[in-house]
C-alpha positions in Angstrom: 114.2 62.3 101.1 111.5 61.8 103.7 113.0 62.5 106.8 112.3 65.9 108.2 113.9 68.9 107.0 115.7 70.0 110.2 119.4 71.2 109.6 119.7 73.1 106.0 122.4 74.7 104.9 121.9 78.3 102.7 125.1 78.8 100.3 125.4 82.5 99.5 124.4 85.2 101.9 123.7 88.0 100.4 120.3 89.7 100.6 118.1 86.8 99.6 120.2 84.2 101.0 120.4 86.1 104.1 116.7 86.8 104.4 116.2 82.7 103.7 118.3 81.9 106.4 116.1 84.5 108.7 112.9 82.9 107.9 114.3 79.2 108.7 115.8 79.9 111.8 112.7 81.8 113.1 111.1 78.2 112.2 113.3 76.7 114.3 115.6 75.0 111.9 119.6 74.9 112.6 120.8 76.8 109.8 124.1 76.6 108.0 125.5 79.6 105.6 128.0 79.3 103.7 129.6 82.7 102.0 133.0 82.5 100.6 132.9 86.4 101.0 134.0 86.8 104.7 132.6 89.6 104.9 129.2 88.5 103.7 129.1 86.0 105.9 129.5 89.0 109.4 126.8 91.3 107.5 124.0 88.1 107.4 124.8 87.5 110.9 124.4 91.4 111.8 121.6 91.2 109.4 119.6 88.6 111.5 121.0 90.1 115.2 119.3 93.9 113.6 116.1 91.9 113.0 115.7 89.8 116.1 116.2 93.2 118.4 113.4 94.9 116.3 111.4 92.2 117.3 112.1 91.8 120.6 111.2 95.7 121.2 108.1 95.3 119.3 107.5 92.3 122.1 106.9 89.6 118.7 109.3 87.8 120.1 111.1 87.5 124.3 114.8 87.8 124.4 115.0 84.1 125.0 113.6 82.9 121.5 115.8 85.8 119.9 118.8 84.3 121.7 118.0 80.6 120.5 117.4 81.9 116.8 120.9 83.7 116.7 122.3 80.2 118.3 121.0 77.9 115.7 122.5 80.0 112.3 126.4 79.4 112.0 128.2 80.8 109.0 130.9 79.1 106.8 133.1 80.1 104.3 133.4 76.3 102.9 131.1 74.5 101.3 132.3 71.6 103.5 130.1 72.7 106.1 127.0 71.6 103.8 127.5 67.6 105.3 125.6 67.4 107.9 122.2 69.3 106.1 119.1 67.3 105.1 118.5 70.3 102.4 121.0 72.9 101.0 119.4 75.7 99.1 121.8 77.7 96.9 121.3 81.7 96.3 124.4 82.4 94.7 124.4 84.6 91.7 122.3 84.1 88.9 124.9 82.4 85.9 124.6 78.6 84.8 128.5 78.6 85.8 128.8 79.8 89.2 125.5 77.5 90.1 126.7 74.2 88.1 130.2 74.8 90.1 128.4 74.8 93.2 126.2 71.3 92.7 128.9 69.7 91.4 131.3 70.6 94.6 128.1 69.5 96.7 127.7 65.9 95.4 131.0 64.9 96.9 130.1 66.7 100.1 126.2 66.0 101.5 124.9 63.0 101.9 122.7 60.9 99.6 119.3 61.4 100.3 120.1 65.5 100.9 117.7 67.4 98.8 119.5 70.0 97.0 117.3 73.2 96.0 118.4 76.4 93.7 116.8 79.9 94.2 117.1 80.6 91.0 114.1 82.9 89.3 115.6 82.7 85.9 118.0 79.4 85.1 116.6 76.4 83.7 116.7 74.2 87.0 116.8 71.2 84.7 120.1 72.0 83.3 121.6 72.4 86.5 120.2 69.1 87.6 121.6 67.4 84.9 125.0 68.6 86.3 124.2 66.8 89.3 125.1 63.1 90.2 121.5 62.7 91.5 119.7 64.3 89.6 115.9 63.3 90.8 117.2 65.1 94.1 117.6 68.5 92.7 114.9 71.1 92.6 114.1 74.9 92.4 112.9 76.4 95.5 112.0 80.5 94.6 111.4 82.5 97.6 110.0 86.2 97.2 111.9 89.3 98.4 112.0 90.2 101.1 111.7 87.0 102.3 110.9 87.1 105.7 107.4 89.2 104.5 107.1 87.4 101.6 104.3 84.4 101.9 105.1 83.2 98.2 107.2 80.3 97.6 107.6 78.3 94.2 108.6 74.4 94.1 110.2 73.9 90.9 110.6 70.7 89.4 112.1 69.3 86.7 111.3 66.0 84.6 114.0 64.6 86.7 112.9 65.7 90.0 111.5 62.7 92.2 107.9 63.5 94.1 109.4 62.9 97.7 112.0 65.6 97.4 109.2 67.8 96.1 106.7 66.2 98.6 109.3 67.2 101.7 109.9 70.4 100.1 106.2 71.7 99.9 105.6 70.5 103.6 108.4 72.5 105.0 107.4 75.7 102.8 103.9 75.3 104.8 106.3 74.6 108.1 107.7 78.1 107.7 104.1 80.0 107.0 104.7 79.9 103.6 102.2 79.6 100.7 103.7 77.1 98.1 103.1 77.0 94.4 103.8 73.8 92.3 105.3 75.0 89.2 107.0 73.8 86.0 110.6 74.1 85.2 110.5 77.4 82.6 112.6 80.4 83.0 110.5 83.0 85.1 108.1 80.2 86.6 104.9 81.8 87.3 105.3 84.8 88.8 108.7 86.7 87.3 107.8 85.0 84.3 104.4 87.1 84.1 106.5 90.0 86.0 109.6 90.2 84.0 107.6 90.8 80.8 105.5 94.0 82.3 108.3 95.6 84.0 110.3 94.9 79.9 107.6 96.7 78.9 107.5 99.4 81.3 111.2 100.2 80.5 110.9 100.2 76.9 107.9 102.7 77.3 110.4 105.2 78.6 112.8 104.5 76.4 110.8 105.4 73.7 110.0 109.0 75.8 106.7 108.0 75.8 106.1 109.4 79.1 108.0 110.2 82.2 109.5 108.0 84.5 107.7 109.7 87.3 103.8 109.4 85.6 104.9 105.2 84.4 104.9 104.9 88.0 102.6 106.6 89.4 99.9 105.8 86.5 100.8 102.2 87.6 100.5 102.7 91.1 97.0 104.9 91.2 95.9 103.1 88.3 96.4 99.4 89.3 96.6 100.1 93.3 100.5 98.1 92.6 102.8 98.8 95.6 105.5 99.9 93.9 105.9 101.2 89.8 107.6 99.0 87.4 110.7 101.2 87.1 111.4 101.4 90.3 111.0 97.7 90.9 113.6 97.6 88.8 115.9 99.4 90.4 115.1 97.7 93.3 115.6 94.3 91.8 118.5 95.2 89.9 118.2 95.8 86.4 121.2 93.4 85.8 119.2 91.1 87.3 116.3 91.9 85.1 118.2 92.1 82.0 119.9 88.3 83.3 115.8 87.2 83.8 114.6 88.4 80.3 117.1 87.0 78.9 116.5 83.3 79.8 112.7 84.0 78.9 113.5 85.3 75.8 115.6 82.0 74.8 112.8 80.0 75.6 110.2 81.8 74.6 111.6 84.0 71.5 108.6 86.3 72.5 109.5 89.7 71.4 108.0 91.5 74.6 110.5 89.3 76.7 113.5 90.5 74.3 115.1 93.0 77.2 114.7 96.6 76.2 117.9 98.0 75.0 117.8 100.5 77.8 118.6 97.6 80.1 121.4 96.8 78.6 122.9 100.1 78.4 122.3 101.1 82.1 123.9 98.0 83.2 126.9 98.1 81.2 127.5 102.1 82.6 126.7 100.1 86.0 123.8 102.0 86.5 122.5 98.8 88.5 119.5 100.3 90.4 119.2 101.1 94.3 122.6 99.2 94.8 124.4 101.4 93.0 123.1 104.6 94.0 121.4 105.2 90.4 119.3 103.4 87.7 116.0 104.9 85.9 116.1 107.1 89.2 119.2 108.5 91.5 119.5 107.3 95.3 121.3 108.7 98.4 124.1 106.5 98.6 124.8 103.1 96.7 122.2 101.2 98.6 119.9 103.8 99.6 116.2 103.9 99.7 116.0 107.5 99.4 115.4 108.3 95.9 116.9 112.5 95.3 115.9 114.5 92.4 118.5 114.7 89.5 118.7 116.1 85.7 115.3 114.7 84.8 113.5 115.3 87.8 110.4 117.5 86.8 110.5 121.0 87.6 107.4 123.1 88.8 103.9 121.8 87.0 104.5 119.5 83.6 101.5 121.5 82.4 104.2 124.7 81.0 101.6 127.5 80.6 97.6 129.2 81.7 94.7 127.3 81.2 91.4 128.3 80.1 89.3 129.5 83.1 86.4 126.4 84.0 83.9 126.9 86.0 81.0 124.9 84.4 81.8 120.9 83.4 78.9 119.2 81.1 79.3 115.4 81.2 77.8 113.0 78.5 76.6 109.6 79.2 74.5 107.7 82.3 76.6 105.1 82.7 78.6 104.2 86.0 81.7 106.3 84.8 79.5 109.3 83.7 77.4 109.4 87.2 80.9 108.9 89.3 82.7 111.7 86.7 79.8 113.9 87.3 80.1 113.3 91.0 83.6 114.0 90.9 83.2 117.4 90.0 80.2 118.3 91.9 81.8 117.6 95.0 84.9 119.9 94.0 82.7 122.9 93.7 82.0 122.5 89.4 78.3 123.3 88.1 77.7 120.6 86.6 75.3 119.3 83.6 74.8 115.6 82.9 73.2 115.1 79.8 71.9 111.7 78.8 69.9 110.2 75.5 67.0 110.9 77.4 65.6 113.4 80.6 64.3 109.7 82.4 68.4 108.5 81.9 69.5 111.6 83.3 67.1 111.4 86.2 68.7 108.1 87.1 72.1 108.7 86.5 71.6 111.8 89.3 69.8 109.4 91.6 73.0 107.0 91.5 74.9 109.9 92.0 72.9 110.6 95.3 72.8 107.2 96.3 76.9 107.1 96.3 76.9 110.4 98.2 74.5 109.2 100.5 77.4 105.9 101.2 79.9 108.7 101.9 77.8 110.4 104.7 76.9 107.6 106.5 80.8 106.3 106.3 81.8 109.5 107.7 83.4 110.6 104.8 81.6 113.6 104.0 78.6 115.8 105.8 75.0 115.8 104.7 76.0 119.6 104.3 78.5 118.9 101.5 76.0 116.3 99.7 72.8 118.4 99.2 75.7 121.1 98.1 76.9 118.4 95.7 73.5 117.3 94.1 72.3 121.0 93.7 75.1 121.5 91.7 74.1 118.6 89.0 71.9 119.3 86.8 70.6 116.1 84.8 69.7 116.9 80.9 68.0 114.9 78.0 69.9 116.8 75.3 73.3 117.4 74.9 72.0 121.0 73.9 71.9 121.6 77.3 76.2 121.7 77.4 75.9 126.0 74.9 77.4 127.2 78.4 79.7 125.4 79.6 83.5 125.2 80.0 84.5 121.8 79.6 82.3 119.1 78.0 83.5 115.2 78.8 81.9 112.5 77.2 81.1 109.4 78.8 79.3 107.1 76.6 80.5 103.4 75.2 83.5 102.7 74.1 82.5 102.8 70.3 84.5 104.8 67.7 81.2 105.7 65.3 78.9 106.8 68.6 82.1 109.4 69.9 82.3 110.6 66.5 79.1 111.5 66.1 78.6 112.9 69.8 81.7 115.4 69.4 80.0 116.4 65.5 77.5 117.2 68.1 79.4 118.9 70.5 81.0 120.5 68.0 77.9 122.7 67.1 76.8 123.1 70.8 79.3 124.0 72.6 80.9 127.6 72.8 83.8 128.4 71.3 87.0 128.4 73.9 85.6 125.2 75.7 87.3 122.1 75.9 85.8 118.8 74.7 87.4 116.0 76.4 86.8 112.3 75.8 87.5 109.5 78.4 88.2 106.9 76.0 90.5 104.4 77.6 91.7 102.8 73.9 90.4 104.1 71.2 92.5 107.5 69.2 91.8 110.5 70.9 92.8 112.4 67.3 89.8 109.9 65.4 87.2 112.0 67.6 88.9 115.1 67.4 89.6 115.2 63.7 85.5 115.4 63.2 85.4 118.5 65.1 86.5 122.0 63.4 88.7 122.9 66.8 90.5 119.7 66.7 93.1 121.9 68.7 90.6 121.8 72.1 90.1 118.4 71.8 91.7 115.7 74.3 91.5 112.9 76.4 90.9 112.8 80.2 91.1 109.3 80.9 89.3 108.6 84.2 89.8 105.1 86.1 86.6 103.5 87.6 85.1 104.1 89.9 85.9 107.6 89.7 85.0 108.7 92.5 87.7 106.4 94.6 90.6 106.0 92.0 93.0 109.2 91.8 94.1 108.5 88.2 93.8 110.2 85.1 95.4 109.8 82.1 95.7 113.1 80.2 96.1 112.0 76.3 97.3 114.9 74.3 96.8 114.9 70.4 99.7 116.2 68.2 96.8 119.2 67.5 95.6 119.6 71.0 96.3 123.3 72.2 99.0 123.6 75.0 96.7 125.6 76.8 93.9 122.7 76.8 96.7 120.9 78.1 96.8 122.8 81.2 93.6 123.3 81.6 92.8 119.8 81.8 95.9 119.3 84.1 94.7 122.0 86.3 91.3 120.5 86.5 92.7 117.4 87.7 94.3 118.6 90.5 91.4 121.2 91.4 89.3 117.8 91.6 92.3 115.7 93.5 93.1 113.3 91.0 96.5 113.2 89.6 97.4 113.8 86.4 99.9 112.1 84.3 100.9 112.8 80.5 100.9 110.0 77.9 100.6 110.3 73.7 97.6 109.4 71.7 98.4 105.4 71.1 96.5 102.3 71.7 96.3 102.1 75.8 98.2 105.2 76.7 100.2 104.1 80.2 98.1 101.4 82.0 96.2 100.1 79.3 99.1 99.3 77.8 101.1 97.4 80.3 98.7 95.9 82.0 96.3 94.3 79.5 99.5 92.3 77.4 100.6 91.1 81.3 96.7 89.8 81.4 96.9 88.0 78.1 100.1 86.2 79.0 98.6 84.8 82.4 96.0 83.4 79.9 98.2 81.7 78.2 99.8 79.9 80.9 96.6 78.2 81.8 95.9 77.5 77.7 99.7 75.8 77.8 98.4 73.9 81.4 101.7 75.1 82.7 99.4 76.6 86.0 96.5 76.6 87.4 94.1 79.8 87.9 94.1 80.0 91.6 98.0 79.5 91.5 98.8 82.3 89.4 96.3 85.2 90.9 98.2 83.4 94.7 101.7 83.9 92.9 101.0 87.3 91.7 99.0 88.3 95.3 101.7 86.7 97.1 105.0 87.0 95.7 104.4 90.4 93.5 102.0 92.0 96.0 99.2 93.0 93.1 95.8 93.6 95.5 94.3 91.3 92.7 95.1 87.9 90.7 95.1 88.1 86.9 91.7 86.3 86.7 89.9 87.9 89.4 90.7 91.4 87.8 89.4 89.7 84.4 86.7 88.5 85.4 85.8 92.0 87.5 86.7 94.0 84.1 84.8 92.0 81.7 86.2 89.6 79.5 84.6 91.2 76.3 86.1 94.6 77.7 89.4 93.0 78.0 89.7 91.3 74.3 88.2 94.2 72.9 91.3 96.5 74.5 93.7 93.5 73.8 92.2 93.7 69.6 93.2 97.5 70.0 96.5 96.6 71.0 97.3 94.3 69.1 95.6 96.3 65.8 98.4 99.0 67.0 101.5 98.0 67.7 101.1 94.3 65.7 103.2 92.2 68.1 102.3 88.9 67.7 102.7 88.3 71.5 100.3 90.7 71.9 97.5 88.5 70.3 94.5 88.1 72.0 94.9 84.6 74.3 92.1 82.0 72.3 90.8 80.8 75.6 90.0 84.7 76.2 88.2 84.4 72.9 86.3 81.3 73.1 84.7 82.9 76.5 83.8 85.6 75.0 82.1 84.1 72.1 80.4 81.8 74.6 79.1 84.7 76.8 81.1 84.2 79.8 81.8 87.3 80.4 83.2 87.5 83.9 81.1 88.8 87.1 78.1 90.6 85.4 77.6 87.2 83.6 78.0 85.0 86.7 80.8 82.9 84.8 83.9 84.1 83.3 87.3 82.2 84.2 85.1 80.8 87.0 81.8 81.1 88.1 79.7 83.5 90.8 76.6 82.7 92.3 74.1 84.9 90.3 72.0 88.1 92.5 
């Protein structure tokens, strides 16, 4: 198992197969695929001659090297073909008997000391070890699609698998530019296994017409700065594929959010498979197609049906970061604005933030010095919240504390005119708790900004089953006035973002409480192979730990899953004041300023 990896043979050539045998070629391996589909077999090969010539006009490669890369990948239709190869990695479809059929035909074909390797992302690699006459030889190897961009790659073992195959396997995944992860044999692994259960969630949040397909993706997208939304990830995945994944987790696991959302199920049996078949949560081109076309639930016109109130004056509560960058946001769209703190000195401050952040933007180019003395005249800081009689729309701003926004809109309540709207930017708590100790409950609702406001183009608009349709659009018009974008959600624990991403948190906590992986390998695995712009511990320790268990409480308080309980590792931090960044130590630790 030591000798160097130099002549492996890919079984299956479909699109991840295909892409395999791209990236080991390239490396300058003699690759073998093996397709029993003819036809497969031609489309890899004009797969790999499309990809070379791309190259070769973009000058990444001369038309030598693209010559010698087509010469060293030969296709098969026989599994025969697999005895000459030092390592034969298997990508056919994803069912215990297709694979076991596969490593038992392969034992009386390679040769002893051949590593054999399955791509699964789901299957227990141990079981189909255990089919295997050598079993210590026979690992999982789980590259990312699409693999040739993909730097992700996770080395699988088993309790059976011996440390040179696993040893020989890691060195060649560093060979081919990968980055390899050492992982456990569990269905999912580390990455699909924290993936799998957000994008369950994500599906059965539009099942339940919570909100749109259109604003779960985009909220995910603007909200998290994720390259794709979770439902159409799963269309491009497959959601038989998904369904096949969530499955396995679920039998090992028997976590309900891993149970596959019945909506799966049902799409899949109609064959509504995703991009391959021209239609899953959305409608494509063609069978295949990237081109996604509008259909019977595409939105029509603004989802905001109706006129809004006229705004022309915004008063914002709170001198906090989110209150000066809220404040800011407005200013800089043209909005009088008041900003009303506990006290004139707060106010003061919170205005000189505000200036300091439009100074950044001058001298970055992004805006004129013009525009920024425009800006600032337009805020006017406050020590009294009797300072908002006037205006139009009144957002509060202040901690995240059911008792203090109760009282502030009882406050608001009696200030403000009637006909304005009083809008809370809550990111948990119920938006119908604050209204409810109003007498307009009707123009109350929330208007959940993401931070740093300024920067993120998110907002959550949370509508109350007494908010006025008419607030409704006038908080939707506002957001696009101020060039965010709106999406709709209902007024539970976490609306869209909240909710799926704090649960996907909790679960990478887990793993590292059940030493199954280690922080830096999960945030590489989810950077790497799920292309998040941050690991799940980087992004808790940048939110705050307290924050985090606080939203996770909510959550679980809600919906009472039990595999939504707060992680206890999340809880013991907390409780010992490692908070994350603004403590110097949360999952790890930051040199203090």
């Amino acid at each position: 198992m030591d000798t160097p990896l130099t002549t492996i043979a890919v079984v299956g050539l479909g699109t991840m197969g295909t892409g395999i045998a791209e990236v080991l070629a390239r490396a300058g391996r003699e690759v073998i695929g093996i397709d029993t589909d003819e036809a497969a077999a031609r489309q890899a090969v004009a797969t790999l001659e499309a990809s070379t010539e791309r190259a070769v006009r973009r000058e990444r490669i001369t038309e030598q090297e693209r010559r010698d890369i087509l010469a060293r990948f030969r296709t098969f239709s026989d599994l025969q073909a697999a005895a000459e190869a030092e390592l034969v990695i298997e990508v056919v479809p994803e069912t215990y008997e297709l694979k076991q059929q596969v490593f038992r035909e392969l034992d009386a074909v390679v040769s002893p000391t051949a590593i054999l390797a399955t791509g699964t992302n789901a299957l227990s690699v141990t079981r189909l070890a255990a089919e295997s006459q050598h079993p210590e030889r026979v690992l999982g190897l789980h590259f990312f699609n699409p693999a040739p961009a993909m730097k992700l790659v996770e080395v699988v073992s088993s309790v059976l698998t011996a440390p040179p195959a696993v040893e020989s396997v890691t060195r060649l995944a560093r060979e081919l530019g990968k980055e390899p992860v050492a992982v456990g044999d569990r269905p999912g692994f580390v990455a699909d296994g924290l993936l799998f259960g957000y994008l369950n969630q994500a599906a059965a949040m539009y099942e339940a017409n919570y909100a749109s397909r259109e604003d779960i993706d985009a909220a995910m997208k603007l909200g998290c700065g994720l390259p794709m939304g979770p439902l159409a990830l799963l269309d491009l995945i497959g959601i038989d594929t998904a369904r096949t994944v969530l499955e396995a987790m679920y039998s090992a696991s028997h976590d309900r959010l891993h149970a596959p959302a019945p909506v799966l199920g049902q799409l899949s049996e109609a064959g509504l498979t995703g991009r391959k078949a021209g239609r899953g949560f959305y409608t494509y081109d063609a069978p295949g197609g990237q081109t996604v076309v509008p259909d019977a639930l595409t939105p029509v016109g603004s989802a905001g049906a109706g006129t809004g109130r006229a705004v022309s004056s915004v008063g914002v509560a709170g001198s906090g970061t989110m209150a000066s960058g809220i404040a800011e946001v407005f200013a800089k769209a043209g909005y009088t604005v008041v900003l009303a703190a506990r006290s004139q000195e707060k106010a003061d401050t919170a205005k000189a933030r505000i200036a300091k952040s439009l100074g950044r933007s001058v001298s970055k180019g992004r805006l004129t010095e013009e525009a920024r003395d425009e800006a600032l005249a337009r805020i006017t800081p406050a020590g009294s919240l009797d300072s908002f009689a006037d205006v139009d729309l009144a957002v509060e701003a202040v901690a995240e504390d059911l008792e203090i926004k109760r009282e502030l809109f009882q406050t608001l309540d009696k200030v403000c005119k009637p006909g304005a709207v009083l809008a809370t930017t809550t990111s948990s708590l119920p938006v119908v708790a604050v209204a409810r100790v109003t007498s307009r409950p009707e123009d109350v609702i929330g208007m959940h900004f993401f931070n740093p406001a300024p920067a993120m183009k998110l907002v959550e608009v949370v509508r109350t089953v007494l908010t006025a349709d008419d607030v409704h659009a006038t908080v939707r018009e506002v957001c696009v006035k101020v060039r965010k974008h709106p999406v709709d959600c209902g007024d539970r624990a976490g609306f869209i973002v909240n909710a799926l991403l704090f649960p996907y948190l909790n679960n990478a906590i887990k793993m590292v409480e059940e030493h199954y992986a280690t922080l830096d390998d999960i945030d590489a695995a989810m950077k790497l192979g799920g292309g998040y712009p941050m690991g799940p511990f980087e992004l808790l320790d940048v939110v705050g730990l307290d924050v985090s268990l606080a939203i996770e409480k909510v959550l679980h308080g809600e919906f009472r899953d039990p595999g939504l309980a707060p992680a206890p590792l999340l809880e013991h931090l907390v409780a010992a004041g490692c908070l994350g960044r603004k403590t110097g130590r949360g999952f790890r630790e930051y040199a203090r300023r």
